[in-house]
C-alpha positions as CSV (number, residue, x, y, z in Angstrom):
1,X,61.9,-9.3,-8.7
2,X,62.3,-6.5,-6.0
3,X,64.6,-7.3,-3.2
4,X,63.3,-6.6,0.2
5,X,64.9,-4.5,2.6
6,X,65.9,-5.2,6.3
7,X,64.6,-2.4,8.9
8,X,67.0,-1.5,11.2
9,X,65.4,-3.1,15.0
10,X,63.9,-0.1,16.9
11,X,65.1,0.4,20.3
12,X,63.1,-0.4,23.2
13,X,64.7,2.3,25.1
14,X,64.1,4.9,22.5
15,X,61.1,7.9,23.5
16,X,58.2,7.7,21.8
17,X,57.6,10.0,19.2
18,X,55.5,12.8,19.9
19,X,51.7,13.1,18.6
20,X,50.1,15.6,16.0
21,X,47.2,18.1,17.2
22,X,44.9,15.6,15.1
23,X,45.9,12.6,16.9
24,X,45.4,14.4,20.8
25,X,41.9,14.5,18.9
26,X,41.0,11.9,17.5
27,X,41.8,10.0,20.9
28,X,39.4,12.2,22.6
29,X,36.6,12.0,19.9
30,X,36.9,8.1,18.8
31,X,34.5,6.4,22.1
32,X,32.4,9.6,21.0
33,X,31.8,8.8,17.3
34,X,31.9,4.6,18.0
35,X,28.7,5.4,20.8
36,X,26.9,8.5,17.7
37,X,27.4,5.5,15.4
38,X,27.1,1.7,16.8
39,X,28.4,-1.3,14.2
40,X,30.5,1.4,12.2
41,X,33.6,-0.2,10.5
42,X,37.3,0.9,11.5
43,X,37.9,3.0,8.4
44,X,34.3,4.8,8.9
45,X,35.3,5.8,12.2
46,X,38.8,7.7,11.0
47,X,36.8,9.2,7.9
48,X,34.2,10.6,10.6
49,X,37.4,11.5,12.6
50,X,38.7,13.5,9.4
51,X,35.8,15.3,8.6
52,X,35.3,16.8,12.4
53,X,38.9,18.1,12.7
54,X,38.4,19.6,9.2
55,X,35.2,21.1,10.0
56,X,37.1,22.5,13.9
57,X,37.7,26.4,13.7
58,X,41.4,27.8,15.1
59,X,39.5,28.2,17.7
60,X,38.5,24.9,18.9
61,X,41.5,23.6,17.9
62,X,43.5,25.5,19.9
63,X,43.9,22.8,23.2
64,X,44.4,20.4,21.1
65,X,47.7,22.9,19.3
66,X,48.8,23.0,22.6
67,X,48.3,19.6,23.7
68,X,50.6,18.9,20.4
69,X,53.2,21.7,21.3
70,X,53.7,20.4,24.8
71,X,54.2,16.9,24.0
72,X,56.9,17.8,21.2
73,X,58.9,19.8,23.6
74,X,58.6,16.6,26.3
75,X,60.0,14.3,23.2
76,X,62.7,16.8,22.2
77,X,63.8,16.9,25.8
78,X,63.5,12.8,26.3
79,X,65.6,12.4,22.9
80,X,68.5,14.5,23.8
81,X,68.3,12.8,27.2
82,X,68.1,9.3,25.3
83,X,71.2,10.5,22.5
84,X,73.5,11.6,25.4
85,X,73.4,8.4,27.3
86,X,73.6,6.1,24.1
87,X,76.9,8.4,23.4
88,X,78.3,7.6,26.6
89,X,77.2,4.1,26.5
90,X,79.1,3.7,23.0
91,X,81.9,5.7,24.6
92,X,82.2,3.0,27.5
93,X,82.2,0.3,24.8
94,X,84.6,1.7,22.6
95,X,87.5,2.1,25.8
């Protein structure tokens, strides 16, 4: 019998991770495709979903790139911010 592992708790403090191109639209698209399709099950909705940002040119994906791009760099910036001060917290803890 496999043994189950423990997950490490997440910190509440931690940033949240940033989100994909796909996900910036999907969030704009999923009231859209619930109202185009009324009663539609949960896993319908994210195959819709899948098919439209397959079917998207470069072109019409580009806001969403960007949308992508800008929110990675405010994560990288909010981790490094979040790493320095649990450093110095574990510094203060360790004196």
């Amino acid at each position: 019998m496999a043994r189950k592992g423990t997950r490490k708790k997440k910190d509440p403090n931690a940033p949240k991770r940033s989100l994909s191109a796909y996900m910036f639209f999907a969030n704009e698209q999923r009231d859209i495709v619930r109202a185009e399709n009324p009663g539609i099950a949960f896993g319908q909705i994210g195959k819709i979903l899948g098919e439209k940002w397959k079917a998207l040119d470069i072109k019409n994906r580009g806001p969403y790139e960007a949308k992508a791009l800008t929110d990675k760099k405010r994560y990288e910036l909010e981790k490094a911010e979040y790493l320095k001060t649990k450093a110095a917290a574990a510094a203060a803890a360790a004196e």
